[in-house]
N, C-alpha and C positions, 0 to 999 in steps of 0.2 A: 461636774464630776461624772465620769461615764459608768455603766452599768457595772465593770470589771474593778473600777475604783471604788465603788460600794461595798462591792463582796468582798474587797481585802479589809476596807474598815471595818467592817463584820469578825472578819477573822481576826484582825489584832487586838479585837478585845477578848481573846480565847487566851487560856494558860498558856496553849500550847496551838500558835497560831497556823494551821496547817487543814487542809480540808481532806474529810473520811475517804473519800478517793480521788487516788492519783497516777501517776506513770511507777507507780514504786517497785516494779517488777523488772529486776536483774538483766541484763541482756545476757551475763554470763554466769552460773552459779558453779560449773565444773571449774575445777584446776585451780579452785581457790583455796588458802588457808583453812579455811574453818571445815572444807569438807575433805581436810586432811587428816586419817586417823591409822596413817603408816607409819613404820619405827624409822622411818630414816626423813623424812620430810622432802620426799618428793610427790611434789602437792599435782604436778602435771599427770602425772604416769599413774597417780592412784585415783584421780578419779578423771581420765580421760573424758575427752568430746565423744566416742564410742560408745561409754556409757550412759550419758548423759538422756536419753529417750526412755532405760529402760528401770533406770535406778532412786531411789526416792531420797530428797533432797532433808538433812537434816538441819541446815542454819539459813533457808529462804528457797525461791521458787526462780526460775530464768522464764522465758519467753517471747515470740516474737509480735511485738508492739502492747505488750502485757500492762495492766491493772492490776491493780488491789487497792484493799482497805488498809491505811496505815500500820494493822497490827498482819499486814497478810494472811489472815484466815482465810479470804477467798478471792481469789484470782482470774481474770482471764484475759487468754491470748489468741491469737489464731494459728493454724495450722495447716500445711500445705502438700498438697501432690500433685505434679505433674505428670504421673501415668509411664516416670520413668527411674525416677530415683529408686534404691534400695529402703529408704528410709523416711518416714514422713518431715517434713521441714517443721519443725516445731520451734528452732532457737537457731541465732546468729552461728555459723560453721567459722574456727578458724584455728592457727599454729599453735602448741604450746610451746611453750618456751626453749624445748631438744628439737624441736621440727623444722624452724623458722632458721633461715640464712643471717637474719638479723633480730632473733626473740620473737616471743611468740604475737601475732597478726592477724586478725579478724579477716576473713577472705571474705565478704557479703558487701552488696550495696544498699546500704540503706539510708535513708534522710529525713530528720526532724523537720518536716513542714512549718509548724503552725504549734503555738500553747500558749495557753493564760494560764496564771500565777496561781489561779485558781481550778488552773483543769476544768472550767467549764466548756473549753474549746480546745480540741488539740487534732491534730495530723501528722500521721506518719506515711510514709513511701516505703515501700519492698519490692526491689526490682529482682525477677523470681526466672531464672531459665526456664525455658520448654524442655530442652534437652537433658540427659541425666548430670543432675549437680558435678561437676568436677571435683571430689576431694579427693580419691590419690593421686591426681595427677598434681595439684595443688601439693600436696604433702611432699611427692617426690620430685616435685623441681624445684622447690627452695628446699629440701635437703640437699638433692647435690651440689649446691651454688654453694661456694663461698662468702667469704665478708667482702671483698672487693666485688661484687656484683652486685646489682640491686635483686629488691625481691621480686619474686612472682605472684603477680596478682591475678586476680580473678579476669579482670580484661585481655588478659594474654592470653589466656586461654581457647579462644575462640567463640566463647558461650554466648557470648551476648553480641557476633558478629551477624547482619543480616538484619538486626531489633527483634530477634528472637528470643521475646523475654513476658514474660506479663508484670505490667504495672498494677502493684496491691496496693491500695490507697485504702488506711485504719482510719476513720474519724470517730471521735468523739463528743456527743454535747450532754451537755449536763441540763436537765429541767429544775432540778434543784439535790441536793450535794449526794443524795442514795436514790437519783433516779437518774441513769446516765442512755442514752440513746447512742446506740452504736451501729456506723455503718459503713462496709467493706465494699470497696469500688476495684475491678478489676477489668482490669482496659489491656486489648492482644495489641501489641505493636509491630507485630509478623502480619506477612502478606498474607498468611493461609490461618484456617479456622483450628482452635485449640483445645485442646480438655485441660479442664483444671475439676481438683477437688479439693472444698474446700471443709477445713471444721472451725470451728468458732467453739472453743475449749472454757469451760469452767471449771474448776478445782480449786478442792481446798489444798491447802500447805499441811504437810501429814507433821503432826504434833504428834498425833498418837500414840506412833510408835517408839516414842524415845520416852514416853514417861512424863511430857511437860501438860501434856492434855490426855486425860484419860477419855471425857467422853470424845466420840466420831462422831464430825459432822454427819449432813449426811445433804447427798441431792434427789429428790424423786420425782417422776412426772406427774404430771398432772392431767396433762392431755397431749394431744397430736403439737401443740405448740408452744408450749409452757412446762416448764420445771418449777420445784419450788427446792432452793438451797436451806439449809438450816441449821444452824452452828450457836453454840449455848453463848457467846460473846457477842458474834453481831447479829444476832434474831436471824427474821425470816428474811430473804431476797427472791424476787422473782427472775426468771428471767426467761421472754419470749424470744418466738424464731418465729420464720413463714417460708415454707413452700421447702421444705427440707427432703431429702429425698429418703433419707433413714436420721434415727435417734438411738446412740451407744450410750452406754455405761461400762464404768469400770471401777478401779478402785485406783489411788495414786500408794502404789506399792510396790518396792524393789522386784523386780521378775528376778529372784536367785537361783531357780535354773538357766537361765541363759546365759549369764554373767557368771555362775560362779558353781555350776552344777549340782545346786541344794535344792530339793524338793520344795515349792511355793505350799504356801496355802489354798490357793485357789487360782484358775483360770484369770482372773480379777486383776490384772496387774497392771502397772503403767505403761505399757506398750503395746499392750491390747490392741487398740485403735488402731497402732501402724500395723499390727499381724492381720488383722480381718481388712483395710484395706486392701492392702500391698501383694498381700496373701491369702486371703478370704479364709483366715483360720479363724475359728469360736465367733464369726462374723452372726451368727444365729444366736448362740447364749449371749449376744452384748447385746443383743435386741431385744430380747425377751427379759431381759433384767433389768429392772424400772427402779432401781434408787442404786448408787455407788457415792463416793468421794470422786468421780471425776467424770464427767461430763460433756458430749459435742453430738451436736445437729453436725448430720450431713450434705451438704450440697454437690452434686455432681454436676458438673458444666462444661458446656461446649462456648466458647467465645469466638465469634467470627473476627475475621482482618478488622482492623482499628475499632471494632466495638467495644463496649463497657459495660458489664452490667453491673448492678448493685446486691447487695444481701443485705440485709436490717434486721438488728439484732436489738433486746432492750433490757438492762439490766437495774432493775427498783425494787427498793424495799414495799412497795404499797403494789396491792392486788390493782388491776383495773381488765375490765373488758374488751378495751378497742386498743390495743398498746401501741397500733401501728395509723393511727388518724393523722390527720391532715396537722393537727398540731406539731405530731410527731416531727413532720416529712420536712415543715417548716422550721423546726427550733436548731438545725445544722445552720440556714443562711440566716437566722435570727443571730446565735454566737457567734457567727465568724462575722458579720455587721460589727458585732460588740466587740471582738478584737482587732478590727479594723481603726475602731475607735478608740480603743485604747492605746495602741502603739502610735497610732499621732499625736496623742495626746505627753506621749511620753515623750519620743523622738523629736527633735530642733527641728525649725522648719531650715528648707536649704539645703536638703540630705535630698539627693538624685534619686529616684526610684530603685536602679541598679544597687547603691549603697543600704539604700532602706532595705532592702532583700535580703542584702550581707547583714544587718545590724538582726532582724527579725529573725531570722533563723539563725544564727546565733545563740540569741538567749531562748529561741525556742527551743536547740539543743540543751541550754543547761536546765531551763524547766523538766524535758525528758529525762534527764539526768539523778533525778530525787528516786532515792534508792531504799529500800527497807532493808537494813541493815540488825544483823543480829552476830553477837558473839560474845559470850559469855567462856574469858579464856579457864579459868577455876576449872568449870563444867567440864571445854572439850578436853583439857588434858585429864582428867580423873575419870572417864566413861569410856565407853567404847560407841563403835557407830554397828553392831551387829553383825558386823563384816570380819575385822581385824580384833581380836583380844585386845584386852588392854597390860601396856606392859611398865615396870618401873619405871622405863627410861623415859617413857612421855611425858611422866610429870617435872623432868629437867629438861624437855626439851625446849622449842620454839617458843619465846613470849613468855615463858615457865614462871619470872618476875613480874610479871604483868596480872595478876591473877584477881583483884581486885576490881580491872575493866570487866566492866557487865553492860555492852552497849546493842540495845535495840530501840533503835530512833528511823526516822526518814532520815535522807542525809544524801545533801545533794553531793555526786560522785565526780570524778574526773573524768570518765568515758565508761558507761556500763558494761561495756566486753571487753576492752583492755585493762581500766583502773577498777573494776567494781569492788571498790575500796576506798575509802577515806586518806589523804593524805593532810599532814597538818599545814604545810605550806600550800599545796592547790586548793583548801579550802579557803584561805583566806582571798585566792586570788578571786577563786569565784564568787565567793561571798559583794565582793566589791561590783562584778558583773551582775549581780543578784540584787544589790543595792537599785536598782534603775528602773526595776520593775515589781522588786517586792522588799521593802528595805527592813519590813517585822522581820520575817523571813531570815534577810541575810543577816541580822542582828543574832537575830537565835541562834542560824549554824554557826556564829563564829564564837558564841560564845559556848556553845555545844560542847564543844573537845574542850574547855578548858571545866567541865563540871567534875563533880567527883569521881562517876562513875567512866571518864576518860582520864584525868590527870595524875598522873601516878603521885602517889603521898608527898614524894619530896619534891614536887613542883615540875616533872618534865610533863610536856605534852607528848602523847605517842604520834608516833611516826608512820605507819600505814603498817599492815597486818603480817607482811612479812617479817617484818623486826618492829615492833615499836620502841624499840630505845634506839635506832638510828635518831639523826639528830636533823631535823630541817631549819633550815635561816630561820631566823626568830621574827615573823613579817606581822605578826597577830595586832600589834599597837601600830603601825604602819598603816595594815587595813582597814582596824578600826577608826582611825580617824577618814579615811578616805571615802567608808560609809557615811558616817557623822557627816562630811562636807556635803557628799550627794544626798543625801535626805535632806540636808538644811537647806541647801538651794532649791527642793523640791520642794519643800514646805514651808521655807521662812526661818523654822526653827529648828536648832538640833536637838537631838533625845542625852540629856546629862544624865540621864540614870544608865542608860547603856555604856555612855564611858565610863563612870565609876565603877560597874559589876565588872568590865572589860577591865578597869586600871585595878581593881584589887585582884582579881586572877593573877595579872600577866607580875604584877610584882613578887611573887611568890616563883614565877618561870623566873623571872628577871636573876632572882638569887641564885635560884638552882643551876644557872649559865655562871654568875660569878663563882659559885661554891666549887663547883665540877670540872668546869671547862679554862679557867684561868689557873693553870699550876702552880707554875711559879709565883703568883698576886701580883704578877708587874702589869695587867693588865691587857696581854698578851694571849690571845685565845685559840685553843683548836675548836673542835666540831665535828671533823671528820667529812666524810662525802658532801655534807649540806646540798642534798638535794641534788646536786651536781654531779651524779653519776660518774661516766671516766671522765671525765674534763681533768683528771688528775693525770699526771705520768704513771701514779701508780694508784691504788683504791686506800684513798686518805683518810677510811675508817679502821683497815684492820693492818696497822702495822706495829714491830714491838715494841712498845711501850717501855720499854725496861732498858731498852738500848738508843730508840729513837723518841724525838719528841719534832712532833710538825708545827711549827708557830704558822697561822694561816692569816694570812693579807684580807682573807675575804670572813673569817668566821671574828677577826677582831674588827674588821669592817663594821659586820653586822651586827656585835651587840654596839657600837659606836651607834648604829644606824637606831637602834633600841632604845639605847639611853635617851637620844633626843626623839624619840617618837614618844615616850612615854612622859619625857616635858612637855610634849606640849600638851597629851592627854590631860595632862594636871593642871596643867596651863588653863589650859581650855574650862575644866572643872575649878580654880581659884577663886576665877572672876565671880563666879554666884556663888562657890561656897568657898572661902576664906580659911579653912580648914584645912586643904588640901595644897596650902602655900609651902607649907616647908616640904612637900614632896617634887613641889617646881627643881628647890635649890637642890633635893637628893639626886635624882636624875642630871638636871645640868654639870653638877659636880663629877657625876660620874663619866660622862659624854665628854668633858673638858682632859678626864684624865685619860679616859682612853684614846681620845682626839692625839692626847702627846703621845701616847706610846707607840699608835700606830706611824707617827709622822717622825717619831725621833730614835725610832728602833730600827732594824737592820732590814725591815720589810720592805721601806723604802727605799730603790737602787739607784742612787744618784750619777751612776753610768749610763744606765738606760734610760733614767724620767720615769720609772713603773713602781707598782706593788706589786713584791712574789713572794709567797711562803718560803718558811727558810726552815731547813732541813738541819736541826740540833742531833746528830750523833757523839757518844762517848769517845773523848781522845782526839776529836776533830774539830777546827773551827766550823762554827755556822756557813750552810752551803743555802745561797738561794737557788731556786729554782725558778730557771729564768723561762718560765713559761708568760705568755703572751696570752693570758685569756682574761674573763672578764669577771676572775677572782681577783686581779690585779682593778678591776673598776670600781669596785663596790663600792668604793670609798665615796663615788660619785653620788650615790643614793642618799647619801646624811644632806638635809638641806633645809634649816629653818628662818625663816625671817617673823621676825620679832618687833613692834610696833611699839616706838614710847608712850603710847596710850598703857599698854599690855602693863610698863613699869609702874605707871601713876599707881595702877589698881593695885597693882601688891608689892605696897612698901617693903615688907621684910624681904623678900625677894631683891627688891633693887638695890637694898645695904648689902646684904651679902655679896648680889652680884657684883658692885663695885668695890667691894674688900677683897675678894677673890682678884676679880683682874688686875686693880693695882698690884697687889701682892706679886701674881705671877709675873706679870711682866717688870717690877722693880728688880726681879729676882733673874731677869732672864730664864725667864719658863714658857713653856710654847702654849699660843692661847688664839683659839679656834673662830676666831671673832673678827669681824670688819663691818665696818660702819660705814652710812652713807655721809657724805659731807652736811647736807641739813639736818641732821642727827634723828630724822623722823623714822628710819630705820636701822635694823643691825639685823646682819648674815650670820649667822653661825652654821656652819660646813666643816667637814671633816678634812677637806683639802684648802689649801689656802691660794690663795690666786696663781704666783709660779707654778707648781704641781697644777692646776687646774690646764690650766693651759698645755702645758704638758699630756697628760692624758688623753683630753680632748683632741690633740693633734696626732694622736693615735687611733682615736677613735672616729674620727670622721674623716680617716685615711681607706680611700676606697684597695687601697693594696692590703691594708689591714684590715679592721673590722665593718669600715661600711661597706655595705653590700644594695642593690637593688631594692631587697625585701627588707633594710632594715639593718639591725648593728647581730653583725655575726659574735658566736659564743667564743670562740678561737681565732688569732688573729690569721690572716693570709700569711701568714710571714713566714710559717711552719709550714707549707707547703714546700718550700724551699728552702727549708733551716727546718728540720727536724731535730728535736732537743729531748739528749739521754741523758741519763744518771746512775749511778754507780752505786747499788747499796748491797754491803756484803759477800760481794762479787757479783751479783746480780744485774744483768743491765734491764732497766725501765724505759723505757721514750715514747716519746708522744708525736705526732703530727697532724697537718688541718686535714679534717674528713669534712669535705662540704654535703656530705650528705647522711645515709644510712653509717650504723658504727663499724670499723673496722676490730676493732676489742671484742674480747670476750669479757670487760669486765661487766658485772652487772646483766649478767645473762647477753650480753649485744643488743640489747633494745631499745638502747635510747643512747642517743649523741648531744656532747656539749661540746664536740672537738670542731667545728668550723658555722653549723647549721644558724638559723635565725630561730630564737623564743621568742614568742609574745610577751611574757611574764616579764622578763628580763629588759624590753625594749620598751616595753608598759613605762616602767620604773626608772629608767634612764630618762626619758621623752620627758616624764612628771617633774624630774630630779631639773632638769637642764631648761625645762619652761619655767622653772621656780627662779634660779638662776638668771634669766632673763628681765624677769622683773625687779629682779635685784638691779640690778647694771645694767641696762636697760642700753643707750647705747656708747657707756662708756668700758664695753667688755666686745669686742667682736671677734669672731673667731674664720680662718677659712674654712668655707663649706662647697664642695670638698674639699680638703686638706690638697693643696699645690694647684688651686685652680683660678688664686688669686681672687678670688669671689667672698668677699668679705662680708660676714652676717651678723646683727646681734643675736644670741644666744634663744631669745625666745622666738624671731623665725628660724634658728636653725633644728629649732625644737618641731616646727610646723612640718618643715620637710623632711625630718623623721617618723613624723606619724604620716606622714603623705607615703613614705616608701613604705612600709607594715600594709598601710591598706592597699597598696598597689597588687600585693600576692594576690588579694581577691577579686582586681578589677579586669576586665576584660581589655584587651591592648587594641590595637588600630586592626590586627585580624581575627577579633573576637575571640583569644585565648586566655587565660586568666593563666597567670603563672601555676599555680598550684599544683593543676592537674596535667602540666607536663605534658609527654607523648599522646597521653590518654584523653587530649583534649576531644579530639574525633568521634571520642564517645559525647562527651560533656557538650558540645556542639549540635547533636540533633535536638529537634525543635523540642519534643519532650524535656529535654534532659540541662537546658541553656541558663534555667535558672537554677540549676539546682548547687548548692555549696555545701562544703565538707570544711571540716576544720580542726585540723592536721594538729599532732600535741606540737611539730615544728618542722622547720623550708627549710629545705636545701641554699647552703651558703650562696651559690652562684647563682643556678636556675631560678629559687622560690618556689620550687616541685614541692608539693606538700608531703610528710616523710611521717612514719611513727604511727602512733595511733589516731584513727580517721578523723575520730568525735569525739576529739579533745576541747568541747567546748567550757572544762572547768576553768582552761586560763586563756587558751584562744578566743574564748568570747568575747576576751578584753579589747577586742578588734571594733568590736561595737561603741563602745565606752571614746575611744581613737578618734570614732569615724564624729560621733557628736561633738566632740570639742573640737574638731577640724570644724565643724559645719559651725558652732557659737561663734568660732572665730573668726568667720568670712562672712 
């Protein structure tokens, strides 16, 4: 057992298994919901990236490469000057969502190194110009651009042409869980010698002033190289510095004269530090002022061509005299020994170094990714934020039903600058990526959202902060067994207490999808957007209700997909506890009826071989909607095989079952089931072999959905058959965008219309390797489609996951698809291993697209990469 597998078995004997400090600090805290307290709910425009240096954060703190204590009382980040910007670099710069050519887009380069589970070891990268930051010029060239253009990114710009940049490299090691050593490496990759200034920030998160914490912490010095923090929740912290060139204080409080022309209380404000650098204004009162709420050493430096120096910083709860000894200097290569050790120990052997690189950072992004999360909707709509009155109409506005969620937890996010938010389907995707290195962990977040303080009374789980009564695929019983598989193969045994808290939740969701979402009761279900952004012809959450009703191919898919996820949950739970038998047959009962209704209703287009949502208007027959995407697949995701062992054990189960089937089928009733000839197995799938076939030869049609990088969201076929619809005079249509969205629906920032998900391909790969072992080789399909190359199902499953990770591999001229044009950066010796991972690829190229450090579903690339490597 390695050093890092200790400390987790440590920590899963805790309520609440998660260690005092972490990466829990925001990448972006502006332009979010909760620090939204305008009457109209424009959450970008009210608290701008402009404000964001000067103004005090009411629901969490942002910063660049930032800590905290799980409850964020005290925080720190670093901060930067180049001796040219207007503004000190304090937090990731990027679009809001009126700015961006394609929604709003993080302009920074940054990269998750290095993290254990335990944040005893982690590393980040910030690649930092010398020159003045570019932000209007970034602002005003993806405004002018339109949606047929791509965006403009920071590389275009010219900044970083020449390696005129400095590499900030954050490390930190842990000596034990409140004594963390911290050290900042910055290395000039310009031919000529540089100035940098550097602060290395501590602050607390201002409770204060909103009334949740009356006492003020407080920070004070102590000497030339030491502060001492002190906050009535987490006691005393110390934290040293050496060789600093000056020591600030201030306070972390809104400067309302500069923002908003109201006289401050005091000099004291949170942007103090950038005025007295930048501008040497009150640079003398923040010297002489020895305790504030916010805190930084200054280092001023000159960096020669390719040098590096270091700064060493140490953050513990326990006093000590030598902070910076030789123990110190050593416990950086002592951890990262120790997470050496533990990713081999995790990772298959037979994984390339190159691929091992891609798999490690990875989930060392989704480690970074653990977010202190606070919002309490009651709260913000009844108060004010001290800025804006409070007025009637807030308390009807955003979320207004939602008033009951009170969530401040850690909570690992889907990209801290673009998602810093919780979604209910990206959580479960991560949670499964999260399975492989910390599976207490991923148990917990997934059971997280379904607690009381997230699940609304009548069973829905919320949606992510902009709306949570949007509706996401129901994937939570899907997940949860795919965790259960990988912890059981890691350990031997799976955790049955975790399925049952997971299977009594999601039964309670399970109704709330029957009660809500099936109108008619013929088992026919909408949904709405599930998740799925525009991949619609038109935005299949808000149309009239009272005129139209959308029966959807993919939302009756998914609860089909649900029914038989939560059989086998039960399943799985029978065998030891016998109890849970007659919820096998409720589930399978339900999975059988909805299996018919999706196969014998109008969804399926026996013209085409497809599933399309079918457009119910008043006075009009059922119109399908003959789109080509991979709401017509879904179907493919339902995939259970069933072992006559599984029957022996639970008799009531097997009478019913064979009362049911004879029944139906005596009856001529469509029944979801095929057996293998030695009867030691049975399939049950939501498609039955014809249709199977059918699909598949859609989907591993490289004119259609297979692509390079994997099975595109939109079929190719819209590129050249673009497909409208006619509602109320209204024309709708759709066509394949291989890349960034051409729509405005959903703000423009995200594409289902042609590109490659991971999530989606994850699930397919899974679905169709399942398949394989089913029929092993009496099911072959062509791979590609017309190439006359005949496959069984479970290799055609291997070279699906072989094109997914091909995005991230380097080709015969050392470019990795992903990064596209901009390989030439990604190509210098610095910069060759470095990987990002994009929310999702360009249909054609595999140019990674969206948001950068999407490792909440893209880290599924890692999970890929190991079962490719078990299986060779």
């Amino acid at each position: 057992m390695t050093e890092e597998h200790k400390r987790l078995a440590a920590n899963a004997k805790k309520a609440i298994p998660l260690e005092q400090w972490g990466p829990y600090v925001s990448e972006r805290q502006w332009g979010t919901v909760r620090e939204d307290y305008s009457q109209n709910g424009d959450t970008w425009n009210y608290f701008p990236f402009d404000h964001a240096n000067s103004r005090a954060y009411l629901w969490g703190e942002d910063g660049l490469a930032g800590i905290s204590d799980y409850f964020q009382n005290l925080c720190f980040a670093i901060s930067l000057w180049n001796g040219q910007d207007k503004i000190l670099k304090e937090r990731l710069f990027g679009l809001g969502n009126n700015e961006g050519n394609h929604g709003e887009d993080v302009k920074e380069l940054y990269f998750y190194l290095d993290n254990l589970p335990t944040h005893y070891y982690m590393e980040y990268l910030y690649k930092y110009p010398q020159q003045a930051f570019p932000y209007e010029q970034l602002r005003e060239q993806n405004r002018s651009r339109g949606k047929n253009e791509t965006e403009y990114e920071i590389l275009d710009t010219g900044i970083f042409n020449e390696r005129r940049y400095f590499d900030v490299q954050v490390t930190y090691a842990k000596q034990h869980s409140t004594d963390i050593a911290i050290r900042i490496n910055i290395t000039n990759r310009y031919s000529e010698a540089a100035p940098i200034t550097v602060l290395p920030l501590l602050w607390f998160y201002n409770r204060w002033s909103n009334g949740s914490n009356t006492a003020v912490p407080d920070i004070s010095l102590v000497n030339d190289h030491t502060v001492l923090a002190r906050h009535n929740r987490i006691g005393d912290y110390y934290f040293y510095f050496q060789g600093a060139d000056d020591a600030l204080f201030t306070d972390n409080e809104t400067n309302f004269e500069k923002l908003f022309g109201r006289p401050n209380n005091s000099i004291f404000v949170k942007d103090a530090f950038q005025d007295a650098i930048i501008e040497g204004t009150n640079t003398e009162a923040l010297r002489n002022r020895k305790h504030g709420t916010r805190f930084a050493p200054v280092f001023k430096r000159s960096v020669n061509a390719g040098e590096t120096i270091a700064i060493y910083c140490r953050l513990t709860s326990q006093a000590t005299q030598q902070p910076f000894d030789d123990a110190f200097l050593q416990l950086f290569d002592k951890r990262r020994g120790e997470a050496d050790a533990f990713y081999k120990a995790i990772f298959p052997r037979g994984v390339n170094p190159g691929m091992a690189r891609v798999q490690r950072q990875a989930l060392a992004g989704l480690l970074w990714s653990k977010q202190y999360y606070h919002y309490d909707v009651e709260r913000w709509l009844s108060v004010s934020d001290g800025i804006t009155p409070i007025v009637p109409s807030r308390l009807t506005g955003r979320n207004s039903d939602w008033t009951h969620l009170k969530n401040q937890d850690i909570i690992s996010m889907p990209d801290k600058w673009e998602y810093p938010w919780y979604a209910a389907w990206d959580q479960s995707f991560q949670c499964i990526s999260m399975a492989v290195v910390d599976p207490v962990f991923a148990k917990n977040q997934l059971l997280l959202l379904m607690r009381e303080w997230f699940t609304k009374p009548d069973g829905q789980l919320p949606s992510y902060e902009w709306n949570f009564s949007d509706v996401n695929p129901p994937v939570q019983a899907w997940a949860a067994m795919e965790i259960y598989e990988i912890e059981k193969k890691a350990k031997g045994k799976g955790d049955i207490d975790f399925l049952k808290k997971v299977f009594n939740k999601l039964t309670i969701n399970f109704t709330w999808w029957i009660n809500r979402k099936d109108l008619k009761g013929d088992n026919i279900f909408e949904g709405g957007f599930l998740g799925l952004d525009n991949i619609g012809v038109f935005n299949r959450s808000y149309h009239d209700k009272g005129e139209i009703q959308l029966e959807q191919a993919d939302g009756t898919s998914w609860m089909g997909i649900y029914a038989l996820n939560m059989m086998d949950i039960a399943l799985e739970i029978a065998v030891v506890d016998p109890s849970f038998e007659d919820m096998v047959t409720k589930f399978f009962e339900h999975f059988v009826l909805i299996a018919e209704a999706l196969n014998d209703h109008v969804l399926w287009n026996e013209e085409d071989q497809f599933f399309y949502d079918v457009l119910c208007m008043r006075d009009a027959p059922p119109q399908p909607l003959k789109i080509r995407s991979i709401v017509g697949l879904t179907s493919l995701y339902a995939v259970n095989i069933m072992s006559r062992e599984v029957f022996q054990k639970l008799p009531d189960f097997k009478k019913r079952f064979s009362w049911f089937k004879n029944y139906r089928l005596k009856n001529d009733l469509f029944w979801p089931n095929e057996e293998k000839g030695d009867g030691e197995e049975m399939l049950m799938s939501l498609v039955q072999r014809d249709r199977l076939k059918a699909l598949l030869t859609r989907l591993l049609d490289e004119s259609e959905f297979l692509s390079e990088g994997g099975i595109r969201a939109l079929s190719k076929y819209h590129e050249a058959n673009p497909y409208s619809v006619t509602i109320n005079g209204e024309v709708h249509s759709i066509q394949y965008d291989p890349g960034d969205s051409t729509s405005d629906m959903f703000g423009g920032n995200s594409n289902w219309r042609g590109p490659v998900w991971i999530p989606i391909n994850f699930i397919i790969i899974q679905s169709i390797r399942r398949l394989g072992k089913f029929y092993h080789d009496s099911f072959l399909m062509e791979y590609p489609t017309g190439s006359g190359n005949r496959m069984n199902l479970f290799h055609i499953s291997t070279e699906l996951s072989r094109r997914v990770i091909s995005l991230f591999q380097k080709d015969k001229d050392g470019n990795r698809p992903i990064y596209g044009e901009y390989n030439w950066f990604f190509n210098l010796p610095e910069n060759q291993d470095l990987i990002l991972f994009y929310e999702y690829f360009n249909g054609d190229s595999g140019r990674g697209l969206g948001a950068s450090h999407q490792t909440g579903w893209s880290a599924l690339v890692a999970e890929l990469i190991s079962e490719l490597a078990d299986k060779e």
